[in-house]
N, C-alpha and C positions, 0 to 999 in steps of 0.2 A: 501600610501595615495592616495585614487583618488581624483582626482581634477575634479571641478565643473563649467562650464558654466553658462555663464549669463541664457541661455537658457532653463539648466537642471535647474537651482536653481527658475523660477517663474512656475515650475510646483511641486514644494514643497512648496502653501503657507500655507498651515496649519503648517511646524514646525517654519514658522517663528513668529508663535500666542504664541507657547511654550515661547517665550523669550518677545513677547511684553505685558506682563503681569505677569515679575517678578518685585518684589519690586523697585521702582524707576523709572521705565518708564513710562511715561505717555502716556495718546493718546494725536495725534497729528502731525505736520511737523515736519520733520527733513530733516537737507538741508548738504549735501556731503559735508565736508572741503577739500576730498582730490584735489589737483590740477587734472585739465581736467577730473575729474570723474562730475561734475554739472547731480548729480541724486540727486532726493528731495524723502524721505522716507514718506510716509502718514499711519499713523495707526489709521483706523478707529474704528469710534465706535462702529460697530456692528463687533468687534474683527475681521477684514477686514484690510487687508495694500494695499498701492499701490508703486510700484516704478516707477517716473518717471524719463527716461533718457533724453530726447531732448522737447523742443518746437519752435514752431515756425507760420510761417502766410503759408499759403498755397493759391493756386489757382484751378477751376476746368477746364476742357477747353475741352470739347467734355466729352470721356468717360473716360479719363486721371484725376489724382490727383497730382498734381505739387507741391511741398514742396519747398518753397520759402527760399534760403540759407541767411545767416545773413547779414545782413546790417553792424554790429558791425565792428568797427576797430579789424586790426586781433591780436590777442593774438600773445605770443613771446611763442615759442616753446620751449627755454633756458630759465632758473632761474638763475640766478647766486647772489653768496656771495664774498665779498674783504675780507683778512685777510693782515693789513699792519705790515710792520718792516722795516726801512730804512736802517737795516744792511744788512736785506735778499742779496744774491747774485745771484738766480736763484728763479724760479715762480713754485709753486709745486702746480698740476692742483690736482683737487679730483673731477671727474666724477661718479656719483654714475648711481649704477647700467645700466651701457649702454647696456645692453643683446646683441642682434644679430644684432641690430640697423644696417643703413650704417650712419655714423657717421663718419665725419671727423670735422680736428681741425687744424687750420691753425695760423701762428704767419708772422709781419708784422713790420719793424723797418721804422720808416718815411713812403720814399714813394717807397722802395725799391719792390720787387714782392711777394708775399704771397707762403710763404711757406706751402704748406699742406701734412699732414699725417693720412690715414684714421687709425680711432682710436680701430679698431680689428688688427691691423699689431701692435699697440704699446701697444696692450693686449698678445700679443703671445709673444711679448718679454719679458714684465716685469712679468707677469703671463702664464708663459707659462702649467700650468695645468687649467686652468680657472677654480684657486679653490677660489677665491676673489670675492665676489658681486659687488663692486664700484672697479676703476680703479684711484690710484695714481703712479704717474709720474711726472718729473721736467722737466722745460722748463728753457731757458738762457730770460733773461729780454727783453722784445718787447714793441711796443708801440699801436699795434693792436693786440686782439686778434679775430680770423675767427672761427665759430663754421658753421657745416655745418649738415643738414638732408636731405639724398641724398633720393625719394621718389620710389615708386616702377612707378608709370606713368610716371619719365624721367623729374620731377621736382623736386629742389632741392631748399632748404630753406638755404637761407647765411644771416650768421648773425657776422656783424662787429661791437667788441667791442673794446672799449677806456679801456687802464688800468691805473690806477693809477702808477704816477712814484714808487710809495713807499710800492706796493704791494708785498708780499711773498705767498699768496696762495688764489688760486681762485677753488671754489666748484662751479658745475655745476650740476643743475636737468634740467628736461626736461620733456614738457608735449605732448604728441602725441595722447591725449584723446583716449586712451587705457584701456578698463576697466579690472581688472585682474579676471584671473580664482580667484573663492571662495569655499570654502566648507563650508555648512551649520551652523556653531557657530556664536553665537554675544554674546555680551555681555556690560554690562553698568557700566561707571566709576562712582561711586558718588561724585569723589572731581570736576573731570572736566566736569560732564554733558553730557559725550560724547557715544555714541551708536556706538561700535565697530563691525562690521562684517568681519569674515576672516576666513582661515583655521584655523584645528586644532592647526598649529603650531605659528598661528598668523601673519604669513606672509604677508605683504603686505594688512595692513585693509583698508576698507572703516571705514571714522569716519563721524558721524553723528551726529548733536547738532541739538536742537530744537527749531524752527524757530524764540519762543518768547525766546529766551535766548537773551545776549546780545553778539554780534558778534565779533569775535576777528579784534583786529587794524589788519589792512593787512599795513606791510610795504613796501616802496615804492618802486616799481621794479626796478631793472636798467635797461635799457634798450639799445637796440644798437645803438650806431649811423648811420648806414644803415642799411637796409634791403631789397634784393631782393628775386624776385622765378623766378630761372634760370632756362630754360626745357634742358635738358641734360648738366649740368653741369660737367667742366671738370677741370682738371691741367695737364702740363707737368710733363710726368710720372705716372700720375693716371692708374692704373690697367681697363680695358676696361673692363666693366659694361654689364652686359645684363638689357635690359628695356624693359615693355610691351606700345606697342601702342597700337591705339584705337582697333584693330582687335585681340588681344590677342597674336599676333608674336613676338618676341623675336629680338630687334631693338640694335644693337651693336656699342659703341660709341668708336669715335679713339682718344683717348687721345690726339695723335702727332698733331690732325688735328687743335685743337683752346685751347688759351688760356686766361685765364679768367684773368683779371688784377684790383685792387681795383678800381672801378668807383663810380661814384655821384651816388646819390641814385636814383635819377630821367634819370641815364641812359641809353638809350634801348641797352643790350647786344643780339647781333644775335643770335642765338641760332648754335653751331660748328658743321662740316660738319662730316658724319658717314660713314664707308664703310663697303658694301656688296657685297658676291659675285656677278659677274655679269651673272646669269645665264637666260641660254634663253632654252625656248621650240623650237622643232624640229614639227612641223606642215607639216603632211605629206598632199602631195594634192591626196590622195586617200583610200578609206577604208583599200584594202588590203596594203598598205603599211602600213599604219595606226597601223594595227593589228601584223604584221608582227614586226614592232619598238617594240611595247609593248611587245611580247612576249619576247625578248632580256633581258630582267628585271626581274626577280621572283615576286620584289615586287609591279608592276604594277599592274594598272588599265586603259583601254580606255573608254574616256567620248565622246560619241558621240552627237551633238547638232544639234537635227533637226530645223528648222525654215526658211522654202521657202515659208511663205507667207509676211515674217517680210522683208521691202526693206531695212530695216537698219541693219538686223541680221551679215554683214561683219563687218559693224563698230563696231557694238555689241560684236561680239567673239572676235575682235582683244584687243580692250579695255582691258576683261576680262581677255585674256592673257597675254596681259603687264602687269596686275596687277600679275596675278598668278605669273609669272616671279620675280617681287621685291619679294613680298611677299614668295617666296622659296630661294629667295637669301638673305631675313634679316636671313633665317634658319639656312642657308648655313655658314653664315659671310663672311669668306675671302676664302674659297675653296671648291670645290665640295666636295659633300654628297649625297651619292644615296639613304641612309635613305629618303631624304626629298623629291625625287623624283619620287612620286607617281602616278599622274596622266600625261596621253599625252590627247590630244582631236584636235578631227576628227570633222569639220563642214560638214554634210552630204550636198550634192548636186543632183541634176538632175540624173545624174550617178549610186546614190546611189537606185534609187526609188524602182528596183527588189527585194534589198536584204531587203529593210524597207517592204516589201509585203509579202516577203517569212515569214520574221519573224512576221509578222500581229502587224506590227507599222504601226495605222491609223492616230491615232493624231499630230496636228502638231498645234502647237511646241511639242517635247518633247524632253525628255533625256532621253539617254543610257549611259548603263554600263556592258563595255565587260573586261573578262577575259584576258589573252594574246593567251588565244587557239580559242578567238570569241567567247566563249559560252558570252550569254544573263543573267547578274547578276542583274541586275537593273533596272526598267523603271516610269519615272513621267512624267505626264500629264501637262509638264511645260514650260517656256521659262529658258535661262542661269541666267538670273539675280537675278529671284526668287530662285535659288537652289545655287548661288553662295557660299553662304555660307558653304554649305556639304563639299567643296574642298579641305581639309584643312589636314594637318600629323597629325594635334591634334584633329580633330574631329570623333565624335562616327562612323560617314556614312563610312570612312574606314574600321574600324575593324569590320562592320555588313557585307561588302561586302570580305574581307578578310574569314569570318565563312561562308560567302553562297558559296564563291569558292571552299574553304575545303570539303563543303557536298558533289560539286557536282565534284569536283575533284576524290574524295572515290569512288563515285559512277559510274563513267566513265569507273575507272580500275577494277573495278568489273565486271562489264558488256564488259569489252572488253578481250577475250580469249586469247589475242595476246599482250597484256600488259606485257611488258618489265621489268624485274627487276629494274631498278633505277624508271621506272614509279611509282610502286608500293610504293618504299623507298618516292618520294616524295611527292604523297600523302598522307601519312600516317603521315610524318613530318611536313608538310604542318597544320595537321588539330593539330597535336603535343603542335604547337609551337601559336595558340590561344591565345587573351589571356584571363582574366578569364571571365568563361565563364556565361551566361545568356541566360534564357528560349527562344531557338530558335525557337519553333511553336509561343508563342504571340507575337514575335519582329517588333513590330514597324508595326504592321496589319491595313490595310487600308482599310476602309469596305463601304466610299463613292466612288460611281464611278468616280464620278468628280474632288475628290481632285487630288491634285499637288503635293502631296506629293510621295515621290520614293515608290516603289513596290518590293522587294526583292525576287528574285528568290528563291525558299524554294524546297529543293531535301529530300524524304523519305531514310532513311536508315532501311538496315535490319543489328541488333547488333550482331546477331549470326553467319550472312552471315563474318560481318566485322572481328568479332575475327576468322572466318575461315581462312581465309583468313592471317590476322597477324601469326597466328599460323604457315602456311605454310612457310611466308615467313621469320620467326624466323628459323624451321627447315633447312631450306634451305640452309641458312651461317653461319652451327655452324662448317664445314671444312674450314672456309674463312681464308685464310692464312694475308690478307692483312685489315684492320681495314676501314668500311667505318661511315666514322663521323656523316653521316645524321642517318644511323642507328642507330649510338650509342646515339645520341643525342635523338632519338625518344624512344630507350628504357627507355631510363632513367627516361622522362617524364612519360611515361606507369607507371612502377613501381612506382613510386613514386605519384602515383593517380591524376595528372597534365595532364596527352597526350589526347592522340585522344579521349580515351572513354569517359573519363569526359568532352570534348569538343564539341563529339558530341551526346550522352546519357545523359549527367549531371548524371553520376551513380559512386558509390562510391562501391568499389569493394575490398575482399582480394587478396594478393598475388594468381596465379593457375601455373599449370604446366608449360603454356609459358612463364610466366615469371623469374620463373626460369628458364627454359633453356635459354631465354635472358639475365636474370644475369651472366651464366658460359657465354655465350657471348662476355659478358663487362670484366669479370674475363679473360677469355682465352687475349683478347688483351687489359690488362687495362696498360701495359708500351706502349703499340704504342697511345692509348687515351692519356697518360699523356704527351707524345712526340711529340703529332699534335694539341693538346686544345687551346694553346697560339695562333696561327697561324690562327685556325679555330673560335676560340671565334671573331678574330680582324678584320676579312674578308668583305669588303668595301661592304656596300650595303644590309649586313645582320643582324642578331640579332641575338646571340647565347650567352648561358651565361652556357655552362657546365665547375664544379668544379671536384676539383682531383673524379676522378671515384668511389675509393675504397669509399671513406665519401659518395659520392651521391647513392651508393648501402645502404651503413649501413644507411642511414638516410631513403631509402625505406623500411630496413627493420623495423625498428622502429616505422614509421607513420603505416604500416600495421598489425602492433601487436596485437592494442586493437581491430583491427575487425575481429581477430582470437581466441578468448578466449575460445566458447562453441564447443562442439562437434567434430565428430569425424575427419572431415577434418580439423578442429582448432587445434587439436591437431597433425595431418599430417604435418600441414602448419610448426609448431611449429618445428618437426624434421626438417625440408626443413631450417628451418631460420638458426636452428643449426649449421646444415653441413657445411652451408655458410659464419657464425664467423668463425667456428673455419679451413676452407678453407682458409681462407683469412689470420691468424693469422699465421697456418701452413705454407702459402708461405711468412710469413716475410713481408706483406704490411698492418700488421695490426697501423693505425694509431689511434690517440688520439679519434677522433670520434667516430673509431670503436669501442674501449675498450670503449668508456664511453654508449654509447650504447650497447654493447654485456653485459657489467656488468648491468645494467637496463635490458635486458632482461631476465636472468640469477634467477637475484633480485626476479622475479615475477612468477619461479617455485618450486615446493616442492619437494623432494622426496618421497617416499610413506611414509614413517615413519615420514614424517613432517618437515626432515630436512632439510639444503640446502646446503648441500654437496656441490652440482657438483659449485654452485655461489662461495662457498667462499674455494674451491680447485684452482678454475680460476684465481678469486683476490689475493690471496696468490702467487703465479708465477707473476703475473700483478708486483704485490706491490714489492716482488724479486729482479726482473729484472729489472724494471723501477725506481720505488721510494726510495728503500731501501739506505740505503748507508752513507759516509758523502756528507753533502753540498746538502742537500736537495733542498734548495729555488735555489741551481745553477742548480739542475739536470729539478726543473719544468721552469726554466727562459731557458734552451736549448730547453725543451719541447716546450715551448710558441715561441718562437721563429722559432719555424720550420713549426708551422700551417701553413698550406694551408690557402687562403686568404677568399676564399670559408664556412671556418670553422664558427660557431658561434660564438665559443671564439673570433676568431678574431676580432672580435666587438664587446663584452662585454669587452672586457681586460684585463691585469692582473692580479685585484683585484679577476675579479670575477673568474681567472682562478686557481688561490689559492686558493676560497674558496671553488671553486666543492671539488679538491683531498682532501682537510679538511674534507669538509663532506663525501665523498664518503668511505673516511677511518672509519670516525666516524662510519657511517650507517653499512658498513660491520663488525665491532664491538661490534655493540648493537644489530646487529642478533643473536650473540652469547650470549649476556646478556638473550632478551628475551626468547628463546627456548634453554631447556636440552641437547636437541637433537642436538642442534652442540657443545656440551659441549669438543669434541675434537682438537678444535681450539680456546681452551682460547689464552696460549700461543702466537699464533699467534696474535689473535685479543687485546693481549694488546700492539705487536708490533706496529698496524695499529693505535691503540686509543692514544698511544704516540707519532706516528708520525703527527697524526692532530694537535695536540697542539703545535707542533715546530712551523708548519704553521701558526695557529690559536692562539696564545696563551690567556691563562683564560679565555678559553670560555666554561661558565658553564656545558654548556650541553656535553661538550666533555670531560671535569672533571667529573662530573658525570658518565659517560660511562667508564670511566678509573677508577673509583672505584669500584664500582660494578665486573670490573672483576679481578683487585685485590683481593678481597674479595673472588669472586669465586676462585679463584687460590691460596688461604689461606695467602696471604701476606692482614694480618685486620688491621693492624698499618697503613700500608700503602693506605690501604685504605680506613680508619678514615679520614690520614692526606688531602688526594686529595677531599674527598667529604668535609670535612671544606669550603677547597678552592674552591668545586664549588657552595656551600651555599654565599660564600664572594663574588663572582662574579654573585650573582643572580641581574639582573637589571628591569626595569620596562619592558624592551619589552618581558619575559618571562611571559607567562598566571599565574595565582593566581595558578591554580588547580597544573601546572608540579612543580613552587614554591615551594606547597607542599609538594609535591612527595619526591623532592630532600632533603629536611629537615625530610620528614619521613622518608626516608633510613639511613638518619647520626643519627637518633636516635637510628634505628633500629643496625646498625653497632656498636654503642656503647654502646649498652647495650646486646651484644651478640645474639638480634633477629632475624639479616638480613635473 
């Protein structure tokens, strides 16, 4: 089912005409009952609706629109319901649906210290599948209860409730005026008046009544008896939180540091002290040191900051760089991270004037952006203050300056005849490891001479030059005794239609010859990759994400299938893949991946005569050696268990990992059903359509499939009795027409037609 946006859903109003002119609706208002949804439904009379979500008074003030926030006393974010019994002996909370919320819940005897527990620690335990919508749990009797909404800005809503001595269970909603995704149905009650809108499945409606109706009693809220909004709210013991402050950084709170004690409602709580690391910039007092520092980093940048006519421009950079300092240490937290340290900067000076001349920096102020080799990546016609903001590990101006390095990295080693083997390697890596990528001619083009805005360096590449080049340097280390990782790590990306080409062409390519030969490559040292990955993935200061080798080959060859299908090198490419399964299977490192891909690729040739032999000769050994046997569900739970982390499955999960080999069984079964032509592995294929169903069980379509070649295999009793059962197991989510199908086969079976 897809799911609908407020957004996607007002650019469908025509089908919501379809419903407001079935019997019983009238035109007119209609006003939301549900909590914190306050949207007013209007169906007009030129068969027109409106939905309004918010009102309010607004101001103008220059060229600005100021949206004036409510005056209103604030709403309580908790609902709550008492249920009494004076026998109760514990307080059984019923929290309805608390999703991902941060949500905690605190209890309070007298005047003793508030016990808190965030309320996803006490989901993991009582539902530890998070197969439950709402969250029940018992608490020991209190005489406060604390409900708390921790916010994502570092504000938190506490809310102290009074419980009744003679309570046994307290039901908790909550309104965060959240409006839910919808999918286009509505529909109208006639007893209650009510104009439902919701998913197919009814999930979660807005209810709308109309405005002249008479309004239901709202009963009386309880309400807390305090209420504050704490900005970084904490307890002893609370799990340390990441929060965004006003600059979008990641502000991390010490639990140890403050604790929060039940106070007057009218009391100001300080807000507790947070620790970051304490890192400092290295401000070197001259270019070439400057440059020299940067280049010690790969993932550097040098920002240089002209301004000798500004008398305040020392004050100015130093400021800038206190700030930069905190603000790479909220990143950091509590220890150094080279991730986050990306930029050094250089205040150019008197000193500097020759080399701003050589390179034809006239303007002043401006900014530079150097490489760590001193190439010239950047320049705005700006002062620091105005471009402050570019500075940042999470903003776009890095990774624009990361792709301008890359081109002009390529393009260096190209043009220098004396260019070093690891040179090459990291170029090439360099431009690899991008990331996705976007239209590098119109990036961010400045076509006023004046603006302030940064100017990116932009390097021409030749594409035929550059795979020369790869080529070579693939030929080069197919004797390499010894595995070098940047390598590996850059083929991988290559084949797999991720690396350099697509990063710096945006071009989508099939597998060619280099890349096979880069694949025996990976193949020749895929035990020394698996043996150095851990090590090289976790390396301070870098980014690398390569999985078991063998899956990241099979999964290359897969994504590059479907842009192999016509003609005569598609059909080359085709052998080339071949080799490469069955290579890989031959040396015994054929994993679950590769079989489930090799069989999909397999699946999708013929042999001349129509059949598919060589696919279900493959799966037949597959199903053998692997699946066959007793204790099926133990043989796939050792399977599931050994995925590499890297794998798909490993994130879809068990369920779904049962249901591939269900089907995968099935499918290779009903090949045999559909076509004559592999009429030589009934036999076999009623093994595999039997063994789906241990997995799967009554599941019609795999019944069905197991009749059918019953029947073909002359056992009719038997395959009367299985298609019954897969007529008895027909449900709604099977189409009308296969329905069919399935019922005209058992007629046809029984009456000697099939």
């Amino acid at each position: 089912m897809r799911n609908f946006t407020w957004s996607f859903l007002l650019l469908f109003a025509g089908m919501f005409v379809s419903f407001s002119q079935t019997n019983g609706i009238e035109k007119g208002t209609y006003l939301s009952t549900n909590k914190g949804g306050k949207i007013k439904l209007n169906l007009l009379e030129d068969n027109k609706y409106e939905l309004v979500f918010y009102s309010g008074g607004y101001e103008i003030k220059g060229d600005s629109l100021v949206f004036l926030k409510s005056t209103n006393n604030k709403v309580n974010i908790f609902d709550l319901s008492f249920v009494k019994d004076k026998k109760a002996k514990k307080v059984k909370i019923k929290f309805l649906n608390p999703s991902y919320y941060s949500f905690y819940i605190g209890t309070q005897k007298g005047s003793e210290s508030v016990q808190y527990q965030k309320l996803s620690d006490i989901k993991s335990k009582v539902d530890p599948e998070w197969t439950n919508t709402d969250l029940e749990f018992e608490i020991d009797k209190t005489d406060f209860l604390y409900l708390v909404y921790e916010d994502y800005d570092g504000k938190s809503d506490v809310n102290k409730y009074a419980l009744p001595k003679d309570v046994s269970e307290v039901t908790i909603n909550y309104d965060l005026a959240v409006l839910n995704d919808l999918n286009l149905i509505g529909s109208f009650d006639q007893k209650t008046k009510e104009l439902k809108i919701s998913d197919q499945y009814g999930k979660d409606p807005l209810v709308f009544i109309n405005e002249k109706q008479e309004q239901p009693i709202k009963v009386a809220a309880i309400v807390p008896v305090e209420t504050q909004i704490i900005p970084k709210w904490t307890y002893p013991g609370k799990e340390n939180t990441l929060i965004n402050d006003d600059f979008g950084s990641e502000v991390v709170i010490d639990s140890a540091a403050a604790v929060v004690e039940a106070a007057p409602l009218d009391a100001t709580i300080a807000p507790p002290a947070y620790t970051t690391y304490d890192f400092k910039l290295k401000i070197e007092n001259s270019l070439k040191k400057a440059i020299e520092s940067t280049k010690t980093a790969s993932n550097k940048f040098l920002v240089v900051v002209v301004d000798n006519k500004n008398k305040t421009a020392k004050e100015s950079f130093d400021a800038f760089v206190k700030e930069q300092e905190t603000q790479t240490g909220y990143n950091m937290y509590d220890s150094y991270n080279a991730l986050y340290d990306i930029y050094n900067y250089y205040l150019a000076g008197a000193d500097d004037k020759k080399w701003l001349k050589n390179n034809k920096i006239t303007n002043d102020p401006s900014l530079l952006v150097l490489s760590g080799n001193g190439d010239l990546l950047a320049v705005a016609k700006s002062d620091l203050t105005t471009q402050q903001y570019q500075f940042s590990y999470y903003g776009d101006f890095y990774k624009r300056l990361q792709k301008a390095n890359a081109f002009l990295s390529i393009d260096k080693v190209l043009k220098n005849k004396k260019a070093s083997d690891a040179d090459l390697i990291s170029a090439f890596n360099k431009a690899a490891l991008l990331e996705a990528s976007y239209d590098y001619d119109s990036d961010y083009s400045v076509n006023d001479p004046n603006s302030t805005d940064f100017v990116i360096t932009k390097t021409a590449l030749d594409q035929k030059e550059v795979a020369q080049t790869w080529k070579k340097l693939i030929e080069a280390h197919q004797k390499d005794k010894a595995i070098n990782m940047y390598l590996a790590e850059t083929i991988i990306k290559e084949i797999k239609n991720q690396g350099f080409t697509k990063q710096l062409f945006n071009t989508d390519r099939i597998l060619n010859d280099t890349d096979f030969l880069a694949i025996d490559y990976l193949l020749n040292h895929s035990e020394d990759i698996e043996s150095n990955r851990t090590n090289f993935n976790s390396k301070q200061g870098e980014l690398h994400a390569i999985g078991n080798v063998v899956s990241e080959i099979s999964d290359a060859l897969q994504q590059n299938l479907y842009l192999s299908q016509d003609g005569v090198s598609g059909e080359m490419n085709k052998e080339k893949i071949n080799s490469i399964y069955k290579k890989i299977i031959a040396s015994g490192k054929g994993n679950f991946d590769v079989y489930r891909n090799y069989f999909y690729y397999l699946s999708q040739i013929e042999e001349k005569d129509g059949s598919n032999i060589t696919y279900l000769r493959e799966f037949n050994m597959y199903f053998d050696n692997t699946l066959a046997g007793p204790s099926p569900i133990e043989k796939l739970d050792a399977i599931f268990g050994g995925l590499d982390s890297s794998s798909s499955y490993s994130y879809d999960g068990w369920s779904s990992f049962k249901l591939y080999h269900s089907d995968i069984c099935n499918n290779a079964a009903w090949t045999v059903v559909l076509k004559p032509q592999n009429s030589n592995f009934i036999k076999e294929a009623i093994k595999w359509s039997e063994y789906s169903l241990v997995i799967s069980k009554n599941n019609p379509y795999y019944l069905d499939t197991l009749a059918q070649l019953y029947y073909k295999d002359g056992q009719a009793q038997k395959a009367i009795e299985t298609q019954v059962l897969a007529v008895k197991f027909i449900t709604s989510d099977i189409d009308v027409e296969t329905a069919n199908q399935m019922k005209e086969v058992l007629t046809k079976m029984s009456n000697g037609t099939y």
